[in-house]
Backbone as CSV, one residue per row, in Angstrom:
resi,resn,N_x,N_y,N_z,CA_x,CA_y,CA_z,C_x,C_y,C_z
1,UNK,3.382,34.791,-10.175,3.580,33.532,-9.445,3.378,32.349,-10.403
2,UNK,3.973,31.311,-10.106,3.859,30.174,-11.379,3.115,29.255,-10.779
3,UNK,2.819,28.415,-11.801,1.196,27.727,-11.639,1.755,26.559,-11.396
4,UNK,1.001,25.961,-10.174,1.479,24.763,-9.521,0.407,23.434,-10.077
5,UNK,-0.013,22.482,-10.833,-0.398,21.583,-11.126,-0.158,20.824,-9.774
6,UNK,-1.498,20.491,-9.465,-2.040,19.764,-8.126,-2.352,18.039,-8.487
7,UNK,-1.274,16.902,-7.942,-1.860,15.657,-8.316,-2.095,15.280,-7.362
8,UNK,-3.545,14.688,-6.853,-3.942,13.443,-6.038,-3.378,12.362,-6.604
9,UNK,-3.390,11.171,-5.445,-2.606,10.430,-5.652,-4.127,9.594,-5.017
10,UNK,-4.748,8.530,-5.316,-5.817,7.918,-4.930,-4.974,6.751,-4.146
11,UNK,-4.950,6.304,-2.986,-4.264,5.173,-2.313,-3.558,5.610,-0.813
12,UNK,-3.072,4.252,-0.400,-2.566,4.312,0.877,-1.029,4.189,0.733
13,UNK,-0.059,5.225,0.686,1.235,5.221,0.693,1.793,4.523,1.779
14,UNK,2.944,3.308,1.197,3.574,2.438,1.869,5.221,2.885,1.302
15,UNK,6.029,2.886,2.190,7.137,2.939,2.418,7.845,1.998,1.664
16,UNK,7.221,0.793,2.020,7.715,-1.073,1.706,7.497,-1.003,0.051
17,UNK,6.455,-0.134,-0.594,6.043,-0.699,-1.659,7.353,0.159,-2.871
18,UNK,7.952,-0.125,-3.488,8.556,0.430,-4.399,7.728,0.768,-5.581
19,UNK,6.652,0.315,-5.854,6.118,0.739,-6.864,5.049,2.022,-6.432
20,UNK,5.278,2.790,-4.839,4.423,3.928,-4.199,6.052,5.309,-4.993
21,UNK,7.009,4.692,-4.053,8.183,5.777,-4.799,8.361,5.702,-6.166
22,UNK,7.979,4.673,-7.139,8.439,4.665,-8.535,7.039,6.116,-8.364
23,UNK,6.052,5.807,-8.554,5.152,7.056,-8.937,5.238,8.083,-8.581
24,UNK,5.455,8.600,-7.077,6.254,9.886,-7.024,7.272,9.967,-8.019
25,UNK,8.246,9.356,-8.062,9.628,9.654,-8.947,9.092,9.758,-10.171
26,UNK,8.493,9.060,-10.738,8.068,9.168,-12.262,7.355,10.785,-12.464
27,UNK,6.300,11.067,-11.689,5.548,12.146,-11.877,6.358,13.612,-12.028
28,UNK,7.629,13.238,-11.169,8.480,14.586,-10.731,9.234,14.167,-11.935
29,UNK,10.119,13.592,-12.369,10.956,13.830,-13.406,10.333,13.588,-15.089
30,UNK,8.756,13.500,-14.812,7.492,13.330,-16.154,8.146,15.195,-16.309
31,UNK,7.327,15.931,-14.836,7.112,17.105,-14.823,8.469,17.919,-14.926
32,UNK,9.434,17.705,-14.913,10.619,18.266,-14.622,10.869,18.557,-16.273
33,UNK,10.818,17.056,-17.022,11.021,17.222,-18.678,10.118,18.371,-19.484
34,UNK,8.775,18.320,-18.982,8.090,19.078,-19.126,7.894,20.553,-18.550
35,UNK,9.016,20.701,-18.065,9.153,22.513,-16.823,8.086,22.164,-16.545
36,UNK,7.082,21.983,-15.642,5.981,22.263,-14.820,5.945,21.576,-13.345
37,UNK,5.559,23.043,-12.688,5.873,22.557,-10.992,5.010,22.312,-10.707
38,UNK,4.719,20.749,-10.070,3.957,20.107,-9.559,3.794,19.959,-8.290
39,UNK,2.317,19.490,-7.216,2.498,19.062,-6.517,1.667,17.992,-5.981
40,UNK,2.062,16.886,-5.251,1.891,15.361,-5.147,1.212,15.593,-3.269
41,UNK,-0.217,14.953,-4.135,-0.643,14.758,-2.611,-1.497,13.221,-2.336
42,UNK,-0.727,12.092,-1.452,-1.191,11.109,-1.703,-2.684,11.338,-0.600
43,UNK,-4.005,10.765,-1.513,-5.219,10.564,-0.484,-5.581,9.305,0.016
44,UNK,-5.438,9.160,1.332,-5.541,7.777,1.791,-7.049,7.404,1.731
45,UNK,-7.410,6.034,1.165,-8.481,5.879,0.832,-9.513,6.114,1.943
46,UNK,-9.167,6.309,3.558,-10.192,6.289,4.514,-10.476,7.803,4.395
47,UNK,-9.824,8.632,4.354,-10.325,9.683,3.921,-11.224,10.176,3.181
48,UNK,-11.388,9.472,1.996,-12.011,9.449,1.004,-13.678,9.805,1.397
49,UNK,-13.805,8.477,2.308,-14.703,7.782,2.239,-15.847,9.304,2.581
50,UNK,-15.356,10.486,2.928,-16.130,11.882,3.514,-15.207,12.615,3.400
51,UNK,-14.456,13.175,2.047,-14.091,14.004,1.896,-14.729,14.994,0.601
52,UNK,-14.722,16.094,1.129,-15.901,16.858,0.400,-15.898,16.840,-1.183
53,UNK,-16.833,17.531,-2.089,-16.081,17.811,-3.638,-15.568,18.767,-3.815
54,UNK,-15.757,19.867,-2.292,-14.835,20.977,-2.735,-12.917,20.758,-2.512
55,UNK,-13.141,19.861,-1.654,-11.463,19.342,-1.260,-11.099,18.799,-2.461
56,UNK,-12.030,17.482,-2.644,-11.822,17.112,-4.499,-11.183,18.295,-5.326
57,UNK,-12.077,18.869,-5.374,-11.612,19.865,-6.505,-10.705,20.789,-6.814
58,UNK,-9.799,20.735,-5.300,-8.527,21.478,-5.248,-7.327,21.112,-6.417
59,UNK,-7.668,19.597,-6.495,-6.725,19.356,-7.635,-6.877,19.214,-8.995
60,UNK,-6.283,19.058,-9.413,-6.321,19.236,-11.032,-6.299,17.906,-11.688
61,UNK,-6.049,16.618,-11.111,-5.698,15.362,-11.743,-5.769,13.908,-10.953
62,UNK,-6.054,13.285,-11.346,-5.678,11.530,-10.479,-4.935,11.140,-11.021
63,UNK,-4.609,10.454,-9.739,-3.710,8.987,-10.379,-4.183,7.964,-9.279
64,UNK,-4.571,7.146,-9.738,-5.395,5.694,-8.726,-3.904,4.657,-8.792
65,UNK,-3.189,4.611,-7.251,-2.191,4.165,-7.804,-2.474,2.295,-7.230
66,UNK,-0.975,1.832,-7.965,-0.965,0.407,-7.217,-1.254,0.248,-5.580
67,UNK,-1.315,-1.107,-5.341,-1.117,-1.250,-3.669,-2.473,-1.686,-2.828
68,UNK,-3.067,-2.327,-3.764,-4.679,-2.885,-3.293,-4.627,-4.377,-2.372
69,UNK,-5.417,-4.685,-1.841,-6.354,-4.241,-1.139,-5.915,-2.868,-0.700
70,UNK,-6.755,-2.285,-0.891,-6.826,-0.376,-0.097,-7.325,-0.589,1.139
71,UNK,-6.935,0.496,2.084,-7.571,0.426,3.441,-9.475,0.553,3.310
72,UNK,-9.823,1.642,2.045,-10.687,1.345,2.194,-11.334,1.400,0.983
73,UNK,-11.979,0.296,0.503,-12.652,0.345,-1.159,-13.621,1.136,-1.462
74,UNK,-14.363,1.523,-0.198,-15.315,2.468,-0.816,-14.590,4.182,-0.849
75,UNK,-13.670,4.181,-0.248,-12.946,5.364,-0.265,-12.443,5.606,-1.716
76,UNK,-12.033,4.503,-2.075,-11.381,4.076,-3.458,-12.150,4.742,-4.433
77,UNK,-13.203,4.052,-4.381,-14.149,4.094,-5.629,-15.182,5.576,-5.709
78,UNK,-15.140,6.011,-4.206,-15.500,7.214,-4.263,-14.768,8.402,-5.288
79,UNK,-12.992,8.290,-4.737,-12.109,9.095,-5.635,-12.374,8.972,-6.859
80,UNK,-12.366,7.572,-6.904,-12.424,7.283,-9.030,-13.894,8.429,-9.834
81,UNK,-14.565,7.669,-8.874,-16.052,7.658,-8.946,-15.945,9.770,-9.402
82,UNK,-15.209,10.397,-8.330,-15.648,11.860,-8.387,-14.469,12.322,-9.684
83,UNK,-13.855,11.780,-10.177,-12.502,11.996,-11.246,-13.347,11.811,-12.722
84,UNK,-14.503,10.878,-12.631,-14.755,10.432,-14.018,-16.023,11.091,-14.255
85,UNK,-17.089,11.300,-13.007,-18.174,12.031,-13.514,-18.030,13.346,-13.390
86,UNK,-17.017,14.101,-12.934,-16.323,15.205,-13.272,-15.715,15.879,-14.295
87,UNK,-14.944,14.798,-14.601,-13.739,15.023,-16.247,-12.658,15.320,-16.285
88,UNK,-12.304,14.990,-14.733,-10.970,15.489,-14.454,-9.729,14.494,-15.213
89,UNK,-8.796,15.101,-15.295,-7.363,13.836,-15.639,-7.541,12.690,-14.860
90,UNK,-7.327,11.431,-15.367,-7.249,10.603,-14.520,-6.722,9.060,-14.973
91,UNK,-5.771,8.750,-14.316,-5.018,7.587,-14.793,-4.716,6.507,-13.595
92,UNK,-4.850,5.096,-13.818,-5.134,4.555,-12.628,-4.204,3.160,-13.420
93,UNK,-3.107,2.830,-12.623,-2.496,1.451,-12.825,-2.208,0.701,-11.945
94,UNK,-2.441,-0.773,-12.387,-2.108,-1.871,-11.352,-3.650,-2.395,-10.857
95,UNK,-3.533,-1.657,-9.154,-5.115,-1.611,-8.248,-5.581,-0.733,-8.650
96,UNK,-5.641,0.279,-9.501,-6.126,1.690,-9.742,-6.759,1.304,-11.431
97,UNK,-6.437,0.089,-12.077,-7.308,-0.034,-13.025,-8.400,-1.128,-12.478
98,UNK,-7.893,-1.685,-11.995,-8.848,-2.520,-11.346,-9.671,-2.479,-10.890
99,UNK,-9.825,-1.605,-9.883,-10.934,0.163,-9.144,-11.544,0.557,-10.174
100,UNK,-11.438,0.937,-11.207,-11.305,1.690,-12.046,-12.393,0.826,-13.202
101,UNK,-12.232,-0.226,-12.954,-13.335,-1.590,-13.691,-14.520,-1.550,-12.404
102,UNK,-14.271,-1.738,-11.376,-15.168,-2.113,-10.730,-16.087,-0.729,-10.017
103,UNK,-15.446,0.652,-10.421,-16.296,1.888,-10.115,-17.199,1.943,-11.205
104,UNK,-16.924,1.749,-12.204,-17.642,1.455,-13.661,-18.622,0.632,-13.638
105,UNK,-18.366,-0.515,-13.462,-19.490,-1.483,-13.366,-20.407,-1.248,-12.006
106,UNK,-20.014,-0.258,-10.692,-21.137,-0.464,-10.015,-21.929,0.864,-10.568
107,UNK,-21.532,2.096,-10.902,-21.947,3.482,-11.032,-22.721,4.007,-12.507
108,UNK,-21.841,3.055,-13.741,-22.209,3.404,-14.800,-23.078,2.049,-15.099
109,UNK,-22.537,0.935,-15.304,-23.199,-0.663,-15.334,-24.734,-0.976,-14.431
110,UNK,-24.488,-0.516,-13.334,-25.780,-0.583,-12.661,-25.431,-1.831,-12.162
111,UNK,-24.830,-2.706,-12.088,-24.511,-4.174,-11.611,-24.502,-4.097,-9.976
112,UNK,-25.119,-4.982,-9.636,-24.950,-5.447,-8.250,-23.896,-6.307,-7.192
113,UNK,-23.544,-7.085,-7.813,-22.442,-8.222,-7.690,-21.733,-8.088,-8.211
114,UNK,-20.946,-6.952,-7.825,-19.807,-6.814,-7.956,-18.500,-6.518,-7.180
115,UNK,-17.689,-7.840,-7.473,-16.456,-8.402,-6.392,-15.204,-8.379,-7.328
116,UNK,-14.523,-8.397,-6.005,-13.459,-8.294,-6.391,-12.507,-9.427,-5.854
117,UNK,-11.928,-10.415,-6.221,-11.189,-11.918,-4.993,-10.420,-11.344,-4.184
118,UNK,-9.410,-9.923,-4.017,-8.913,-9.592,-2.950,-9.601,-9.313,-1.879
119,UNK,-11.029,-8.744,-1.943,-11.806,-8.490,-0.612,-12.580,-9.412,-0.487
120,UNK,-13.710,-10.042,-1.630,-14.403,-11.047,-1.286,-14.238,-12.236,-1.677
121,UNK,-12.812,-12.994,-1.320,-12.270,-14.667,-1.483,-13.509,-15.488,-1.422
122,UNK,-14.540,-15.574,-1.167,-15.464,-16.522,-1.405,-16.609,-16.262,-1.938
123,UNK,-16.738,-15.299,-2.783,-17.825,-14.790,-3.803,-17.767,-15.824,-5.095
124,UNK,-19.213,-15.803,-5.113,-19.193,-16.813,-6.837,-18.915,-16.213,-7.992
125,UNK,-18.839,-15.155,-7.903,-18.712,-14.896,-9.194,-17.363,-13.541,-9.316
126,UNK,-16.542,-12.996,-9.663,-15.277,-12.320,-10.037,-15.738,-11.539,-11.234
127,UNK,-15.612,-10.107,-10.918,-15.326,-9.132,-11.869,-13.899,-8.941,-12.233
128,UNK,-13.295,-8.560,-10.939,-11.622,-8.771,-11.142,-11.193,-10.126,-10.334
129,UNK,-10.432,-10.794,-10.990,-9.981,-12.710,-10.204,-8.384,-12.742,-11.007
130,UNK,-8.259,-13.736,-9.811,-6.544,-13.620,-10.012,-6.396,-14.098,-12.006
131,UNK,-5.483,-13.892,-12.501,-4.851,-14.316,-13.270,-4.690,-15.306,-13.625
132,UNK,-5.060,-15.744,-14.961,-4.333,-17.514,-15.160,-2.988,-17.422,-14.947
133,UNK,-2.210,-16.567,-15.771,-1.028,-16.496,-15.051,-0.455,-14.778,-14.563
134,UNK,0.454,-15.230,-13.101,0.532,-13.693,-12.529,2.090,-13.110,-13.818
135,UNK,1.547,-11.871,-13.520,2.291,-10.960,-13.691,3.236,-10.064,-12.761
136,UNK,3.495,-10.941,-12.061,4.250,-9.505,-10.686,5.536,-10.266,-11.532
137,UNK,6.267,-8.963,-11.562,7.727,-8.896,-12.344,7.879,-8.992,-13.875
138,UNK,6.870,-9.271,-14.653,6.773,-9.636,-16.015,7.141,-8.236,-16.789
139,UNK,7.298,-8.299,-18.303,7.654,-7.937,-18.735,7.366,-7.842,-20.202
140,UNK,5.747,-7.662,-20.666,5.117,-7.742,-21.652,4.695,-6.935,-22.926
141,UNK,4.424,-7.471,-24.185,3.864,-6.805,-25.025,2.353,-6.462,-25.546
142,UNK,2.059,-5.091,-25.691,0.652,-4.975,-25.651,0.169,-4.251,-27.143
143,UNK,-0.852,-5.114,-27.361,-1.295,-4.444,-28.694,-2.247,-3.279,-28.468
144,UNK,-2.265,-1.935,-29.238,-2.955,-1.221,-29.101,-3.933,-1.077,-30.305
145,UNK,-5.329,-0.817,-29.914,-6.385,-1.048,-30.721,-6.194,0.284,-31.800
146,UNK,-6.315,0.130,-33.475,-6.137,1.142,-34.095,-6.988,2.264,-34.165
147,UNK,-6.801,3.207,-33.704,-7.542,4.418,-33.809,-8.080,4.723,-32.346
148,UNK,-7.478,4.150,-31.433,-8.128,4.538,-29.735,-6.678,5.506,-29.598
149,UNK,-7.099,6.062,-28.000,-6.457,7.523,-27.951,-4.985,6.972,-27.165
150,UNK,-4.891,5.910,-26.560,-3.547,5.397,-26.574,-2.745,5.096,-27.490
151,UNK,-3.434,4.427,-28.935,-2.225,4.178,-29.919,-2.229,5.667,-30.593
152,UNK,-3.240,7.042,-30.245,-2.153,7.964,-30.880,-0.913,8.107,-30.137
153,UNK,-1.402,8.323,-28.789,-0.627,8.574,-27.599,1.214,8.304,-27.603
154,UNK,0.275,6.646,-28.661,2.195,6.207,-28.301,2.713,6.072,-29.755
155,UNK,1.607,6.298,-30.461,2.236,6.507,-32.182,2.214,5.640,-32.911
156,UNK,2.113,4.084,-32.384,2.607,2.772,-32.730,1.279,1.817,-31.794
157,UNK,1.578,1.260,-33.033,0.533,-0.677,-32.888,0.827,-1.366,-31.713
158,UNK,2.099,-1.370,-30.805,2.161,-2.124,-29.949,3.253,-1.528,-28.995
159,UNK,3.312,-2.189,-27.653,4.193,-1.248,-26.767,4.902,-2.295,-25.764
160,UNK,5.959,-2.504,-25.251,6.386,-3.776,-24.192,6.289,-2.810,-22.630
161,UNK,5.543,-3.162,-22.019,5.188,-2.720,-20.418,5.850,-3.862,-19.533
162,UNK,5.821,-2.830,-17.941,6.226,-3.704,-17.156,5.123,-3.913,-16.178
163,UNK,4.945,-4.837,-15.168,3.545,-5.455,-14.714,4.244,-5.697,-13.226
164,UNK,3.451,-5.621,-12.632,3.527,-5.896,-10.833,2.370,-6.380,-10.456
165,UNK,1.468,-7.648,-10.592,-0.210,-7.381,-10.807,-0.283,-9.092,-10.642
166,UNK,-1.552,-9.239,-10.381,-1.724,-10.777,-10.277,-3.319,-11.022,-10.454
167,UNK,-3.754,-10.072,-9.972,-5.441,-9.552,-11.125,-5.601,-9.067,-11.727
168,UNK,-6.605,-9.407,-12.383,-7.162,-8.645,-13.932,-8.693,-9.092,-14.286
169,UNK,-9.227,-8.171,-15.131,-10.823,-8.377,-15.186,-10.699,-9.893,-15.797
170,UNK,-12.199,-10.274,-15.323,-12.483,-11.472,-15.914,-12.643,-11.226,-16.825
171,UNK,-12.257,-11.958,-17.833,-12.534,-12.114,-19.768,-14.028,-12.347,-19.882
172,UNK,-14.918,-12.841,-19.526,-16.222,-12.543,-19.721,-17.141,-11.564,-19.537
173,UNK,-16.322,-10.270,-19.065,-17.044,-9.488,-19.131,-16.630,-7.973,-19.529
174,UNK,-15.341,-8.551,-20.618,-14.344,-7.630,-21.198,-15.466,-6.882,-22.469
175,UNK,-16.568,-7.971,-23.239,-17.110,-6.954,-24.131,-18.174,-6.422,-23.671
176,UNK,-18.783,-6.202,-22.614,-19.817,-5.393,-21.656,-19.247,-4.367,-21.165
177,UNK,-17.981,-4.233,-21.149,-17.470,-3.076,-20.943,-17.301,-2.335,-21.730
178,UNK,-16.969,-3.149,-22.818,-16.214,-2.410,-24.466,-17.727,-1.686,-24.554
179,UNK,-18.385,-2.464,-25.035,-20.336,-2.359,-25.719,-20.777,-0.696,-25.049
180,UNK,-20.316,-1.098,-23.492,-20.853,0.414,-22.627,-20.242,1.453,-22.728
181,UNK,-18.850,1.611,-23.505,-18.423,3.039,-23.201,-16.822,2.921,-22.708
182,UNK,-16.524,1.843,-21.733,-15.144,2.206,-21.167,-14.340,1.239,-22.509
183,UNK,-13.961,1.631,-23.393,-13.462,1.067,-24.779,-11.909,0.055,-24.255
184,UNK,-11.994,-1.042,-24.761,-10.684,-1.824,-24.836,-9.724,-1.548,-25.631
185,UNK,-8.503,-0.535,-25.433,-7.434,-0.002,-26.013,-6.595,-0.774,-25.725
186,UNK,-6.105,-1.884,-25.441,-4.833,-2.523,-25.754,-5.675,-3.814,-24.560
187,UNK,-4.527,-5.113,-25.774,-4.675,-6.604,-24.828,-3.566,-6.757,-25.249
188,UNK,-3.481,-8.446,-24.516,-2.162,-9.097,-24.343,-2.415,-9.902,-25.988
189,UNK,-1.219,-10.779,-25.441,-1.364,-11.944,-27.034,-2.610,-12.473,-26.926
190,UNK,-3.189,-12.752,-26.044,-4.546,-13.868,-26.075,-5.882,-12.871,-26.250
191,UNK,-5.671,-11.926,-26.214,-6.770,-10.768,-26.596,-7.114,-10.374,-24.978
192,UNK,-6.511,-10.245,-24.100,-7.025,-9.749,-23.006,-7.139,-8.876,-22.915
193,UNK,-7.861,-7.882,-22.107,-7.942,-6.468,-21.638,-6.708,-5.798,-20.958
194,UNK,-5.959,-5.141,-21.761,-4.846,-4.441,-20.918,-4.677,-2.830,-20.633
195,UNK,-5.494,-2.625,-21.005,-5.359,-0.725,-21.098,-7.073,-0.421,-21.211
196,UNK,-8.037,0.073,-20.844,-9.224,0.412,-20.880,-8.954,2.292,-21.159
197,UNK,-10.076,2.876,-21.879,-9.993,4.353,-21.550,-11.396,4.569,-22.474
198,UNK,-11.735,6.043,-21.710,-12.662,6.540,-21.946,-12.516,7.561,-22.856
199,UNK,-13.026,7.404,-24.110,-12.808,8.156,-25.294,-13.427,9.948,-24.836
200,UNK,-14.417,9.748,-24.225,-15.571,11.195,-24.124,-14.345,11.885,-23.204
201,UNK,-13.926,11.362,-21.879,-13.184,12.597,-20.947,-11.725,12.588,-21.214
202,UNK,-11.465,13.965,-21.033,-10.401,14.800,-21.531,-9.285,13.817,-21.247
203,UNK,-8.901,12.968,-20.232,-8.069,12.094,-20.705,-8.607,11.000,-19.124
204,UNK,-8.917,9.627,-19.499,-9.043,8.931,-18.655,-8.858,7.620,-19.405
205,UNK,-7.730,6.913,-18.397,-7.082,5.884,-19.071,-6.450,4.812,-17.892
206,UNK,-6.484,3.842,-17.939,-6.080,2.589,-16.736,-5.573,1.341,-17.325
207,UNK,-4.612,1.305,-16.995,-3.443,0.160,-17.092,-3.425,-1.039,-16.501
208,UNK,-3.257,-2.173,-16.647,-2.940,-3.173,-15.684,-1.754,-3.465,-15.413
209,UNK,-0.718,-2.535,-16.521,0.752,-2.581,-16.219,1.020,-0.960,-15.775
210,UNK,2.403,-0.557,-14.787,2.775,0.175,-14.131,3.937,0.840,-15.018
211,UNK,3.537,1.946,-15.947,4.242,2.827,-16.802,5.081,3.551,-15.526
212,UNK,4.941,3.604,-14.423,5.840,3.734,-13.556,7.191,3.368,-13.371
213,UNK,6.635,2.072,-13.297,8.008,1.312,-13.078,8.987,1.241,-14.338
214,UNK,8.634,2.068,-15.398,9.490,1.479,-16.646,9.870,3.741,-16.842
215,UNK,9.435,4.424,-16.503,9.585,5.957,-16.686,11.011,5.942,-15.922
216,UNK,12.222,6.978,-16.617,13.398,7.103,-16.251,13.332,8.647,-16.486
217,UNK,14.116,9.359,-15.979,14.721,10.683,-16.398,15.204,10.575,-17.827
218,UNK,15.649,9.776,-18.084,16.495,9.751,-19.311,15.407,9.285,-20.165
219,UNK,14.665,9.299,-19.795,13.099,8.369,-21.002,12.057,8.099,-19.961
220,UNK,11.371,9.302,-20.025,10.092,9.374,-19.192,9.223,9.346,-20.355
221,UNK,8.170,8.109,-19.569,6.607,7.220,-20.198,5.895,8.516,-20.485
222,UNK,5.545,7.676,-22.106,4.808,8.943,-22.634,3.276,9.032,-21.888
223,UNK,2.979,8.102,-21.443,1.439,8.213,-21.221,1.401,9.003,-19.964
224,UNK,2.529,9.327,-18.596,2.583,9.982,-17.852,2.664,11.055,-18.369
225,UNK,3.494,11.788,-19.546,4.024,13.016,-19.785,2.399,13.479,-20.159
226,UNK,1.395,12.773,-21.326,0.206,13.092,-21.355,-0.680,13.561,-20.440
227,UNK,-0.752,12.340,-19.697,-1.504,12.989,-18.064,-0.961,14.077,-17.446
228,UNK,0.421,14.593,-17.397,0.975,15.700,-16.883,-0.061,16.592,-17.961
229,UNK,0.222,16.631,-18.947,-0.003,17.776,-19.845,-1.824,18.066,-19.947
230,UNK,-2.692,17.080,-19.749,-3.709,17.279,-19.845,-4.406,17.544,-18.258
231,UNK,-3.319,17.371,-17.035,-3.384,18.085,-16.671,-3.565,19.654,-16.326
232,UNK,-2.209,19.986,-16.972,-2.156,21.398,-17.339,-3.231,21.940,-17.985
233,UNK,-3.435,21.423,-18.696,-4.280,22.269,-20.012,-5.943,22.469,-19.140
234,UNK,-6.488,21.435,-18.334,-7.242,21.595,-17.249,-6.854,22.673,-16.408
235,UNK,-5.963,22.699,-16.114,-5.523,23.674,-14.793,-5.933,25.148,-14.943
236,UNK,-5.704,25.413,-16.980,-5.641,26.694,-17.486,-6.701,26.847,-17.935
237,UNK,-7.615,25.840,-18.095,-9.196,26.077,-18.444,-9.442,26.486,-17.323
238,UNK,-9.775,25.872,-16.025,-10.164,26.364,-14.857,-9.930,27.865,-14.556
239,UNK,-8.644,28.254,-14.575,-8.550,29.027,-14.264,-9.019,30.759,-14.972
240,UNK,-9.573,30.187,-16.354,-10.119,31.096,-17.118,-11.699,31.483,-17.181
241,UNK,-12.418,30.061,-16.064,-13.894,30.218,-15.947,-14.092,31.617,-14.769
242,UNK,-14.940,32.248,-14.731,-15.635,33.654,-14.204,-15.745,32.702,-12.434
């Protein structure tokens, strides 16, 4: 029987959102280039919020996708939360890096106050806050830091992404992140935070741009084909433990 690679999908699937079908589509024709039969199961964040670690553990991988506010943030951050102190695959763009900053700073950071302006519009202080300027539709270039596991990933110093996004971490607290562990692998021209990843687990990496929206059949995103594959390679460890 052939081995089915299991992806959670962290979020609330919307019909309306084109960037919910770009990620199905991307994942299936990532996996298609790669022969490996996959299967896509989106978890709605209310679920989350009490769903066991043995259900967790049915799958083999995340993906924390766009489409935030989530129905429910602590559902959110639970998923992230069980993907990273686990070691599972896990890749999160758009709202899913954003999550992905703010599961960090409450779990690993120890921080208290920590907001986000989509849920709490009148908090003083912003971990993630809108943008000086938005990005929904943009079309940017990102430098990748030399020797982090994205610029092997993509081979090259710099990469042009596409963006659907209008938050992003606050810049003041981009080197408290770096300092702790979740390393700054790629910014914009002004040195912003655009790609975060965690050097220690087998592959965990978050975008503020949507390698989704730019993956074709004819030229599927390498950083998906990675997550497919380090998928796999999880799937076949597992399956070799007693």
């Amino acid at each position: 029987m052939e081995d089915i690679i299991t992806i959670g999908i962290i979020g609330d699937f919307d019909e309306k959102r084109p960037s919910h079908f770009a990620t199905n589509e991307a994942l299936t024709h990532c996996a298609d280039k790669l022969s490996m039969n996959i299967e896509i199961s989106w978890l709605p964040t209310k679920s989350l919020e009490s769903i066991s670690k043995e259900d967790m553990s049915m799958f083999d991988a995340f993906w924390c996708s766009p489409g935030s506010p989530y129905l429910s943030y602590t559902g959110a951050i639970k998923g992230i939360q069980f993907a990273r102190e686990n070691n599972y695959p896990f890749i999160g763009t758009c709202g899913g890096f954003q999550h992905a900053v703010m599961e960090y700073a409450q779990n690993v950071l120890s921080l208290t106050e920590v907001y986000h302006a989509e849920y709490n519009p009148d908090a003083s202080t912003f971990f993630i806050a809108p943008l000086s300027c938005s990005l929904v539709g943009e079309t940017k270039k990102i430098y990748l830091k030399e020797g982090s596991i994205v610029q092997q990933i993509y081979d090259k110093d710099e990469t042009v992404e596409r963006y659907n996004c209008s938050f992003g971490l606050n810049p003041s607290y981009q080197d408290t992140f770096d300092a702790r562990g979740f390393h700054v692998s790629g910014t914009d021209e002004t040195g912003e935070v655009r790609i975060f990843e965690l050097p220690e687990n087998r592959f965990y990496i978050a975008t503020l741009f949507q390698p989704q929206l730019s993956s074709t059949k004819e030229n599927p995103h390498i950083l998906i084909l990675k997550f497919l594959l380090a998928a796999e390679k999880f799937h076949q460890e597992r399956k070799l433990k007693p």
